[in-house]
RODO-2510 file (C-alpha; in nm, 4 decimals, decimal comma):
residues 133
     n   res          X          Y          Z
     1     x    10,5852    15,5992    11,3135
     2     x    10,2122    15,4678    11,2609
     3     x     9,9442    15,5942    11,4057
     4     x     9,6890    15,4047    11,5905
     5     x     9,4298    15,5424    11,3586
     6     x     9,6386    15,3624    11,0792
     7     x     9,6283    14,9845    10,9853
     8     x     9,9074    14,7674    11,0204
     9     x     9,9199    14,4249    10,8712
    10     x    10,2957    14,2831    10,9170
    11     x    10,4443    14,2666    11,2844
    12     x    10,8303    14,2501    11,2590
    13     x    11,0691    14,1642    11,5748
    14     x    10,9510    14,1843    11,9355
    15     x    10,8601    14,5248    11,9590
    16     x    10,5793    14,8123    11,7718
    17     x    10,5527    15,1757    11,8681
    18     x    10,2339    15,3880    11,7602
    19     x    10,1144    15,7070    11,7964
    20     x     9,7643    15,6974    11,9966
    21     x     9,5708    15,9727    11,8047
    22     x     9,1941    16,1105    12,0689
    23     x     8,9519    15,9652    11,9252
    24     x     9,0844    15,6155    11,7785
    25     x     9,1284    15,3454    12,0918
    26     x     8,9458    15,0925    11,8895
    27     x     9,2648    15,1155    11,6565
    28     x     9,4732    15,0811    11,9433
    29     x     9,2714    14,8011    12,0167
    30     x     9,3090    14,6398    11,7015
    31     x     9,6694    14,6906    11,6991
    32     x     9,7338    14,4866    12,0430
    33     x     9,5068    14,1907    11,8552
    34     x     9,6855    14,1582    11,5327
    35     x    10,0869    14,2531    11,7433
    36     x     9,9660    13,9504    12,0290
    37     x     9,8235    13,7318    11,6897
    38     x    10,1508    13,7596    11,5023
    39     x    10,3451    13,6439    11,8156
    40     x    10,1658    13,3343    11,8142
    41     x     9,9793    13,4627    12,1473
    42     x     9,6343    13,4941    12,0656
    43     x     9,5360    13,3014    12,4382
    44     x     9,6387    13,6509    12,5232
    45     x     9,4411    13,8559    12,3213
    46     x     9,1444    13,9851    12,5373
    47     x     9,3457    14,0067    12,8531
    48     x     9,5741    14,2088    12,6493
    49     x     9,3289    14,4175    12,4591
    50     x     9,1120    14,4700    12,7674
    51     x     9,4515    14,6118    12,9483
    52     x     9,5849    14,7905    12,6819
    53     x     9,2371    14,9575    12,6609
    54     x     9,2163    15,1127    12,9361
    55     x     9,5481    15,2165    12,9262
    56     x     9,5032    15,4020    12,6486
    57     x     9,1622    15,5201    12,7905
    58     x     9,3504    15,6999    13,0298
    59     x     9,6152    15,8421    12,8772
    60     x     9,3354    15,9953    12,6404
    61     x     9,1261    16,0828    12,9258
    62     x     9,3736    16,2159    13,1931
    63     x     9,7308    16,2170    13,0531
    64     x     9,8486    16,4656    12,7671
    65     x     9,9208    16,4880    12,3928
    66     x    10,1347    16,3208    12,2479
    67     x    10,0614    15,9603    12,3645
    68     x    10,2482    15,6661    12,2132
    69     x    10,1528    15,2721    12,2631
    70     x    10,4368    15,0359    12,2654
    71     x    10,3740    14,6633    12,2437
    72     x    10,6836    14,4281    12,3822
    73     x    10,7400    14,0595    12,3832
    74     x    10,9657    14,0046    12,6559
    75     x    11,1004    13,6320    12,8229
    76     x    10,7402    13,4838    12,9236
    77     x    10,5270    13,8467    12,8983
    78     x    10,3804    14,0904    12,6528
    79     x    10,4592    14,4294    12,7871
    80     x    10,2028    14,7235    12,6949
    81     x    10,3499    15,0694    12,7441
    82     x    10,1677    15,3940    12,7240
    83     x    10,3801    15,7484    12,7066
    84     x    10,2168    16,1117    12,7701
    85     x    10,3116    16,4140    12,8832
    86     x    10,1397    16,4297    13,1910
    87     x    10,3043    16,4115    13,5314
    88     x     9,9746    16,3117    13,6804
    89     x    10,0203    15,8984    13,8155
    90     x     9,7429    15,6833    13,7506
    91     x     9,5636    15,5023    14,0636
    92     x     9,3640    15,2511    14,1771
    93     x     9,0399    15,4579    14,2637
    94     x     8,8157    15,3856    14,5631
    95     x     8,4359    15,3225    14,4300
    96     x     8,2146    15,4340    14,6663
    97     x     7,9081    15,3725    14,4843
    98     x     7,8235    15,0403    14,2739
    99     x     7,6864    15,1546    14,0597
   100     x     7,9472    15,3935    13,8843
   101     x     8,0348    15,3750    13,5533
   102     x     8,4138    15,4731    13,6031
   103     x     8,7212    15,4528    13,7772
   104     x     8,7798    15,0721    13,8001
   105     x     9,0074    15,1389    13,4719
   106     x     9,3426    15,0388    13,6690
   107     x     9,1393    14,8106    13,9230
   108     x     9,1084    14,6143    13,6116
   109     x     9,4491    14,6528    13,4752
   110     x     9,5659    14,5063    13,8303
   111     x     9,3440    14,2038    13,8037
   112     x     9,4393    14,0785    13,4709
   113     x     9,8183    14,2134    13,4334
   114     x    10,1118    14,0449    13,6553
   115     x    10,2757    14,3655    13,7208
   116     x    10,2046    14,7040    13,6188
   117     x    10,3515    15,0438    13,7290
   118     x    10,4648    15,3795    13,6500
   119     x    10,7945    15,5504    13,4894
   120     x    10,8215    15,9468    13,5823
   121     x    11,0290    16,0909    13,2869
   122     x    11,1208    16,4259    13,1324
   123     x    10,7763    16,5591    12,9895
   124     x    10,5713    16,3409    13,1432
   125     x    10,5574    15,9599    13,2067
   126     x    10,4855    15,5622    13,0639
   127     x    10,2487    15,3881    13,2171
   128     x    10,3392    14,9705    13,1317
   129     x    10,1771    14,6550    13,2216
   130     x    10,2874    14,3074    13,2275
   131     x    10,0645    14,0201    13,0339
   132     x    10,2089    13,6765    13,1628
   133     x    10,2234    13,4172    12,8538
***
């Protein structure tokens, strides 16, 4: 499997799965531009980067090793999925103070993604949001 850390230059079929190594989100990042690029999507790019981002900013931040991105291209959507091994659900946070530097990360994935939600599994959980085409 590739690691985010990694570079990938050929996206094959509907579907990639890396490994999100602490430490390398801008790879992540620049795995969601060149996947969304080679669908023919790039209208989607920042929404999807911006999304992905902070998905993987929290799975980093709050979830736990091993975390693994998935990028699919499903009817009129780009799904972003984000596995870990924490039971912990991520949240819309309440800012109290304007001018905090975190906890809008899922107040923005809400505002740019159709849908987005949570999957409880054995060892932990995926996190996925919905880009619309």
């Amino acid at each position: 499997m590739p690691t985010a850390q990694g570079t990938m230059n050929v996206v094959e079929g509907d579907s990639i799965e890396v490994d999100v190594v602490e430490g390398h989100a801008r790879q992540a990042r620049r795995v969601i531009t060149q996947t969304v690029e080679a669908w023919g999507l790039p209208h989607l790019t920042r929404g999807a980067v911006m999304v992905g981002h902070e998905l993987v900013a929290n799975a980093l931040r709050h979830g736990l090793p091993p975390a693994v991105m998935r990028l699919l291209r499903r009817g009129d959507a780009v799904v972003i999925e984000i596995d870990d091994a924490s039971e912990q659900v991520p949240h819309i946070a309440v800012i109290d103070n304007s001018t905090s530097t975190s906890g809008r990360g899922m107040y923005i994935v809400s505002k740019l993604a159709r849908a987005w939600g949570v999957r409880p599994h054995q060892g932990g959980k995926t996190v996925w949001a919905e880009i619309a085409f």
